[in-house]
Structure formats: structure tokens, C-alpha cells
BAFI-3210 file (N, C-alpha, C; in Angstrom, 3 decimals, decimal comma, padded with zeros to 6 digits):
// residues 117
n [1|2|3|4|5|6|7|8|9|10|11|12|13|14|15|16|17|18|19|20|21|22|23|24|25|26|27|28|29|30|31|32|33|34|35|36|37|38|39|40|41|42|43|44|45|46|47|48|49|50|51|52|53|54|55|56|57|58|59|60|61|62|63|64|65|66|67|68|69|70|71|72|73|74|75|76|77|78|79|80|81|82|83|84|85|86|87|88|89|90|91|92|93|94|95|96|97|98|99|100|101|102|103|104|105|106|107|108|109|110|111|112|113|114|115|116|117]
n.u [-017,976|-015,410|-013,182|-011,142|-012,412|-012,450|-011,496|-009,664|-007,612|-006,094|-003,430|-001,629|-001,013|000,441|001,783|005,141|006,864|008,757|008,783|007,666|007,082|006,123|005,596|003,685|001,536|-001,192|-000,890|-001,571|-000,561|-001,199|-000,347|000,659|000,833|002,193|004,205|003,660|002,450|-000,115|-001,494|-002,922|-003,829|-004,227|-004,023|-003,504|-003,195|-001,857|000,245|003,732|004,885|007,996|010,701|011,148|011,817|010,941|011,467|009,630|006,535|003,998|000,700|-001,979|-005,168|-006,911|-009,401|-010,608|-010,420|-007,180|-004,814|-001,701|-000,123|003,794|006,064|008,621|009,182|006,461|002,753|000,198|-002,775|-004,978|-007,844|-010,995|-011,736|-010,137|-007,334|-003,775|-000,887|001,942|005,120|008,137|010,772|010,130|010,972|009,393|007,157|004,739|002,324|000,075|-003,476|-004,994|-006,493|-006,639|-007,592|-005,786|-005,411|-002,541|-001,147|001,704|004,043|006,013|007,898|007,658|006,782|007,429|006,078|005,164|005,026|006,402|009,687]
n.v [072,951|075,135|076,058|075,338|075,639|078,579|078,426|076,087|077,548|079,242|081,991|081,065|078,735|078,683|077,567|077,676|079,107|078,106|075,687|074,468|072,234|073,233|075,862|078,851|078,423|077,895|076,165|075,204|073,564|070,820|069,209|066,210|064,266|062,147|063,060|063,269|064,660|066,735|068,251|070,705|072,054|074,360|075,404|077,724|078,069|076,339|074,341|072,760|070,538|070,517|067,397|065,054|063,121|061,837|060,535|059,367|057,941|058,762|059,880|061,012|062,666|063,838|066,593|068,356|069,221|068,470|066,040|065,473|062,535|061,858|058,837|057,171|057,997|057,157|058,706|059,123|059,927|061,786|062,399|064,118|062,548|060,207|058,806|058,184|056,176|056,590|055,320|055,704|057,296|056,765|058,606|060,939|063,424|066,289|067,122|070,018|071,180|074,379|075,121|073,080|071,197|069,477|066,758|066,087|063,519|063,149|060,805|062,344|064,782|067,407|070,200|073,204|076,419|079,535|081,509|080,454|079,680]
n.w [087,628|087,486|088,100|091,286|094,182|096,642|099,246|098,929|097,769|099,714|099,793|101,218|100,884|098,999|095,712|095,803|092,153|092,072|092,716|090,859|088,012|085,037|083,555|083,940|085,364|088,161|091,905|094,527|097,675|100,000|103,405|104,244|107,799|107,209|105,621|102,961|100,308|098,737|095,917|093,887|090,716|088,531|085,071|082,877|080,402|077,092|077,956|078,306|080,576|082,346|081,884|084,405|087,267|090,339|093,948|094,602|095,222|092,947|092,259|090,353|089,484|086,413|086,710|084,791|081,754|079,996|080,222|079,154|079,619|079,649|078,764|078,280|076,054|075,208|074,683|076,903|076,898|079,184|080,394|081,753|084,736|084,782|086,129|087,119|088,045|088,776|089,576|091,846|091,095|087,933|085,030|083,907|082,229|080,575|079,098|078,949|078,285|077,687|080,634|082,177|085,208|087,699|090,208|092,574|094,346|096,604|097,533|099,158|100,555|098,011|097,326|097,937|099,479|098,184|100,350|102,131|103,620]
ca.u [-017,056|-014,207|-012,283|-011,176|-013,352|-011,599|-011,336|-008,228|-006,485|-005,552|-002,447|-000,375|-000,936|000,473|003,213|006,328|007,377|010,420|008,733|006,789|007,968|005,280|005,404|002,736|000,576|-001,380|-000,998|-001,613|-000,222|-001,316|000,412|000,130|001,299|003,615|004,935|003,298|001,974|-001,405|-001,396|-004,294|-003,279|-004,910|-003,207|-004,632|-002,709|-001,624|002,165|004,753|006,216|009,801|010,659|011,741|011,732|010,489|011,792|008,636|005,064|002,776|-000,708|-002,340|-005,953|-007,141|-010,227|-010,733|-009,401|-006,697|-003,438|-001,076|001,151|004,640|006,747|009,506|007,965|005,205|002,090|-001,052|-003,507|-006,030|-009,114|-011,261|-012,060|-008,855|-006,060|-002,658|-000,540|003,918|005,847|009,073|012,166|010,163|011,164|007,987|006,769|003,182|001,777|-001,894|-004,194|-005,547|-007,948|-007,011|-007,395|-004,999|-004,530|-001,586|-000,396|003,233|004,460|006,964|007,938|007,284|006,879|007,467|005,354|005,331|005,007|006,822|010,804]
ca.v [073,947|075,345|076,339|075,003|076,122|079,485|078,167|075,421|078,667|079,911|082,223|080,733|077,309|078,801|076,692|078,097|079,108|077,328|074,344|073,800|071,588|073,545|077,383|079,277|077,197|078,260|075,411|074,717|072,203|070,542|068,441|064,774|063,943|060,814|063,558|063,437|066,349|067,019|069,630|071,134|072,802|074,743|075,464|078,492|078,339|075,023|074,311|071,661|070,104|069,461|065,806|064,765|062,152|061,580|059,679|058,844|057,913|060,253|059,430|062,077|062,232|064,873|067,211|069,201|069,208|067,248|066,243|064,044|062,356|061,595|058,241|056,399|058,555|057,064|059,606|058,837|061,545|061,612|063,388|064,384|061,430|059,561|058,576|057,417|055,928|057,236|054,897|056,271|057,078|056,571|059,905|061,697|064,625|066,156|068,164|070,084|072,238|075,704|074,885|071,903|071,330|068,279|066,482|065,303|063,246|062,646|059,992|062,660|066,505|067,536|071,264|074,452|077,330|080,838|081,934|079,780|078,887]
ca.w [088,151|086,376|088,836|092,618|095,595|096,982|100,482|098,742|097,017|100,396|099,443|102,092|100,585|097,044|095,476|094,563|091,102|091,366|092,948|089,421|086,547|084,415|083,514|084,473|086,876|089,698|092,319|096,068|098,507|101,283|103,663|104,773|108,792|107,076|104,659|101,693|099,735|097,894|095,064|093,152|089,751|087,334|084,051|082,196|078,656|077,004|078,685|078,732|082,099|081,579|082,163|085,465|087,851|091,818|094,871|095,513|094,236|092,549|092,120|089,845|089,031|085,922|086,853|084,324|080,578|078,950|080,727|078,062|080,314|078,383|079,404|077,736|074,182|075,399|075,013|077,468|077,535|080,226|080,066|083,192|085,612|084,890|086,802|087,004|088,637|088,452|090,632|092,133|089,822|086,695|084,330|082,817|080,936|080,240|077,882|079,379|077,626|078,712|081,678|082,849|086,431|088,351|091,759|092,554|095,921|096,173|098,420|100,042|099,709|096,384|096,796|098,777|099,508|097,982|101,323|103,329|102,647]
c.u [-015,891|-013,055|-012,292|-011,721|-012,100|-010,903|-009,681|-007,149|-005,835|-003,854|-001,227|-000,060|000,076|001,713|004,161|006,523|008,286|010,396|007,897|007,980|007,259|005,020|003,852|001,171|000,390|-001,652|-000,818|-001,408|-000,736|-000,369|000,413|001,027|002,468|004,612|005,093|002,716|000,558|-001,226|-002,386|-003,608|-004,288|-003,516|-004,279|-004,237|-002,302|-000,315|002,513|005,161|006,977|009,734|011,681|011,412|011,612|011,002|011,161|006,994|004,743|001,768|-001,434|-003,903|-006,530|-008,921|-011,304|-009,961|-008,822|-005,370|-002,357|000,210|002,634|005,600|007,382|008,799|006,749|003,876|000,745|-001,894|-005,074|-007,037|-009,755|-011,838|-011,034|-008,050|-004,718|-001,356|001,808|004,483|007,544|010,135|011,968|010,135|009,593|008,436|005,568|003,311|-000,250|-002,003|-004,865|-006,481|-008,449|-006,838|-006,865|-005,544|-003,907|-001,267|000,976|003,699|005,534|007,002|008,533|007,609|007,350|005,886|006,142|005,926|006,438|008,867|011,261]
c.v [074,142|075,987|075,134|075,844|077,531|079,441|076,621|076,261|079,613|080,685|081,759|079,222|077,655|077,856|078,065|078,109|078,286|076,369|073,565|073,495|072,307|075,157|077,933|078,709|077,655|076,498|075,846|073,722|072,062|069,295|067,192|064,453|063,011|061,776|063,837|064,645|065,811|068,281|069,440|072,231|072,956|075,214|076,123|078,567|076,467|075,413|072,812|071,673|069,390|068,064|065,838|063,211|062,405|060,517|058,653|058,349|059,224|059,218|060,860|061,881|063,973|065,353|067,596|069,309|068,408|067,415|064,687|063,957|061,649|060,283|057,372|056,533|057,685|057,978|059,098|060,168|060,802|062,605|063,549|062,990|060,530|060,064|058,295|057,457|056,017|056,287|055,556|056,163|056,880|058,405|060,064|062,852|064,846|067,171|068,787|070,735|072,982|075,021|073,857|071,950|069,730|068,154|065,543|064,930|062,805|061,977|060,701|064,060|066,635|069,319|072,447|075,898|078,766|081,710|081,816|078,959|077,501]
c.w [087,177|087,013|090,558|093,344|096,130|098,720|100,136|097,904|098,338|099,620|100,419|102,080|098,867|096,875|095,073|093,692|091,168|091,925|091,798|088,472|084,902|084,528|083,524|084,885|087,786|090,659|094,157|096,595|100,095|102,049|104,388|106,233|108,326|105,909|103,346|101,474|098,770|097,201|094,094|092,158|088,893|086,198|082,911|080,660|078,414|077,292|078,166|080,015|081,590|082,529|083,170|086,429|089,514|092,752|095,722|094,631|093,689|092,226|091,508|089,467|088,090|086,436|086,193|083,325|080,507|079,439|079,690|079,131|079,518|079,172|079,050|076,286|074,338|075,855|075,729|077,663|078,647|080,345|081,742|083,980|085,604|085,547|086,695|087,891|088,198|089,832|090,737|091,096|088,418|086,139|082,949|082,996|081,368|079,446|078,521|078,924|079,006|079,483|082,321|084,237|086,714|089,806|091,639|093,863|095,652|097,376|099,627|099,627|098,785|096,269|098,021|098,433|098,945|099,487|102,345|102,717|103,174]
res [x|x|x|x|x|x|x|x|x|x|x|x|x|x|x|x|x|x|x|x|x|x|x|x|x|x|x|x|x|x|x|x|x|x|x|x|x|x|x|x|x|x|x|x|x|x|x|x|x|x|x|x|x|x|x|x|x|x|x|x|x|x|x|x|x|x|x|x|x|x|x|x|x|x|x|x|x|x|x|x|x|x|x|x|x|x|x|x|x|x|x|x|x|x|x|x|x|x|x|x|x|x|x|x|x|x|x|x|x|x|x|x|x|x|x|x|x]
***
């Protein structure tokens, strides 16, 4: 596959532009009963995500293509079937090429909806 299934692109799942760390990204969220989030990203050009930091876990696993995760100038790239693991408050980066596809869970809210404010 080279894309996500069209039944997890609902448009009323879309992320927000201005809930991405990563310019032009199509992403969807779902939402966990304890408050966590699930997000599914494609990434159609190669980008940078600016470097930030979380309150909470992330757990990311790559799909699809080549996601270089960046962390104390430390570069990890991850190819498709890899994982990794961001514990709360640590400050990353990434670097993905055109066509990579992500999932990401985040221990807490992470994003907003297009839709929804």
C-alpha cells in the first residue's frame, strides 16, 4: 500500500495545520478514552519537523519510507517496520522523505482537528 485505507482519512478526523510540527502533512487523529491520541501521517515531499518537546509519551512506529528522527544532534533514521520510543520532555526533531507514512500515539492531547476547535 502506499497510502492509508480511505475509511482512516475521514475529513472530520483531519489534523490541523497549526497542530503540525511538519509543513505540509496530511494527518488524522484519533482519540483514546484515557486521552491519548493516535495520528496517521503521510508526508508527500521531503520536510523538516521543527524541534520540540511533549508532556507526554510518544510512541511512533514508521510505515512507509524514511523518518530520521533527530535527538541531542543525535540522527536515528528509521526505515519502515521500526519503532521508537520519545519519553516525555525529551526535545526532538525529524527529517522524512517524500512518501513516508507514520503512526504516532501520544500519551495525551497532541492535536486538534481541522474541523473541530
Amino acid at each position: 500500500m502506499d497510502d492509508f485505507p480511505d475509511f482512516l482519512k475521514n475529513p472530520l478526523n483531519k489534523i490541523a495545520s497549526k497542530s503540525q510540527y511538519t509543513e505540509d502533512i496530511e494527518g488524522y487523529v484519533f482519540d483514546g478514552a484515557d486521552g491519548s491520541q493516535v495520528a496517521f501521517w503521510k508526508c508527500r515531499n521531503n520536510r523538516l519537523s521543527e524541534t520540540h518537546t511533549h508532556d507526554y509519551d510518544e510512541y511512533m512506529m514508521v510505515v512507509q519510507g524514511k523518518f530520521t528522527l533527530i535527538i541531542d544532534n543525535r540522527r536515528i533514521p528509521l526505515v519502515a517496520g521500526q519503532e521508537y520510543y520519545i519519553p516525555r520532555g525529551v526535545t526532538h526533531a525529524g527529517e522524512v522523505t517524500a512518501g513516508t507514512r507514520t503512526i504516532h500515539v501520544f500519551g495525551g492531547k497532541r492535536l486538534s482537528r481541522e474541523n473541530h476547535h
